[in-house]
C-alpha positions in Angstrom: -30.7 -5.7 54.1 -29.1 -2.8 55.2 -28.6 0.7 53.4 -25.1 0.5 52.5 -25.3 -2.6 50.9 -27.8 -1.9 48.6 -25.5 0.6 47.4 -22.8 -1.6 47.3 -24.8 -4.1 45.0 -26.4 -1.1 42.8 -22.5 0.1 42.0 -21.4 -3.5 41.1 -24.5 -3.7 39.1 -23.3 -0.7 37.5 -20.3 -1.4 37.0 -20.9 -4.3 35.7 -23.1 -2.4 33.0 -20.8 0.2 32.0 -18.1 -2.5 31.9 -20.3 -4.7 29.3 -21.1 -1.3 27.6 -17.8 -0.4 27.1 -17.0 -3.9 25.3 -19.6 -3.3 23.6 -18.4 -0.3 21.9 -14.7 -1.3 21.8 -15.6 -4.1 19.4 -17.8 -2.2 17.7 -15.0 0.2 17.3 -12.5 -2.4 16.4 -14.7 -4.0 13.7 -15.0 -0.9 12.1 -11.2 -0.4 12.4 -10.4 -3.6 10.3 -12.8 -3.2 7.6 -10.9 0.3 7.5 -7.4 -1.9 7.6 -9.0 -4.4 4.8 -9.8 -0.8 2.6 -6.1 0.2 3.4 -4.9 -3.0 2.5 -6.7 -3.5 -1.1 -6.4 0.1 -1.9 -2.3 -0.5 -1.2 -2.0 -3.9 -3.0 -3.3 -2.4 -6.1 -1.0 0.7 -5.7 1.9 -1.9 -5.8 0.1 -3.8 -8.5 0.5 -0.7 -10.9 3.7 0.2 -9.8 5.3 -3.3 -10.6 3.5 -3.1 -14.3 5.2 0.4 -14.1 8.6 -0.5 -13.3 8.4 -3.4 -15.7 7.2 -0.8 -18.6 10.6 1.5 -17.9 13.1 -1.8 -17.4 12.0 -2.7 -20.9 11.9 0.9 -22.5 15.5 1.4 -21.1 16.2 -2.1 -22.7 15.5 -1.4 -25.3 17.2 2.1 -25.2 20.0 0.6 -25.1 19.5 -1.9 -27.9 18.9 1.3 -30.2 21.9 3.5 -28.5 23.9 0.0 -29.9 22.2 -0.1 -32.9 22.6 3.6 -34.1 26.4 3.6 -32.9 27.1 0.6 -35.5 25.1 2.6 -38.2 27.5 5.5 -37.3 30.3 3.2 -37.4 29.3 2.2 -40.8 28.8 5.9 -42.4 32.2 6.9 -40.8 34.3 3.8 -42.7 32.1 4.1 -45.8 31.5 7.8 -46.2 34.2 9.1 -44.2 32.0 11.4 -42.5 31.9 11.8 -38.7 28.4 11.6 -36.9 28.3 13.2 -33.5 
């Protein structure tokens, strides 16, 4: 076999090698990179978790302001007829 082609067949060899390293490392990389997308993930499903039990907390306090800010106008409506006096 001749010089040069010894050489030829060493560089495809390593080529080959690096190419089979390379792969190697990318889906090592990539494996890491979706358990890190998994912890994302969780980490911002329970961020909307709280903020939906938050929203729902305010809807229903502002409900029920405004079941009170009812409630407190017909008590001043009742003063005002009975007692004559004005509530601001």
């Amino acid at each position: 076999m001749p010089k040069n082609q010894s050489k030829t067949i060493d560089l495809k060899d390593i080529k080959n090698l690096l190419s089979d390293q390379t792969l190697t490392i990318l889906s090592a990389v990539d494996e890491r990179l979706e358990k890190s997308e998994d912890r994302i993930n969780q980490k911002i499903e329970k961020l909307i978790n709280t903020l939906d039990k938050f929203l729902k907390r305010v809807s229903n306090l502002e409900e029920e302001f405004e079941l009170m800010k009812h409630d407190l106008n017909k008590v001043k409506m009742v003063i005002r007829k009975k007692l004559g006096i004005e509530l601001i």
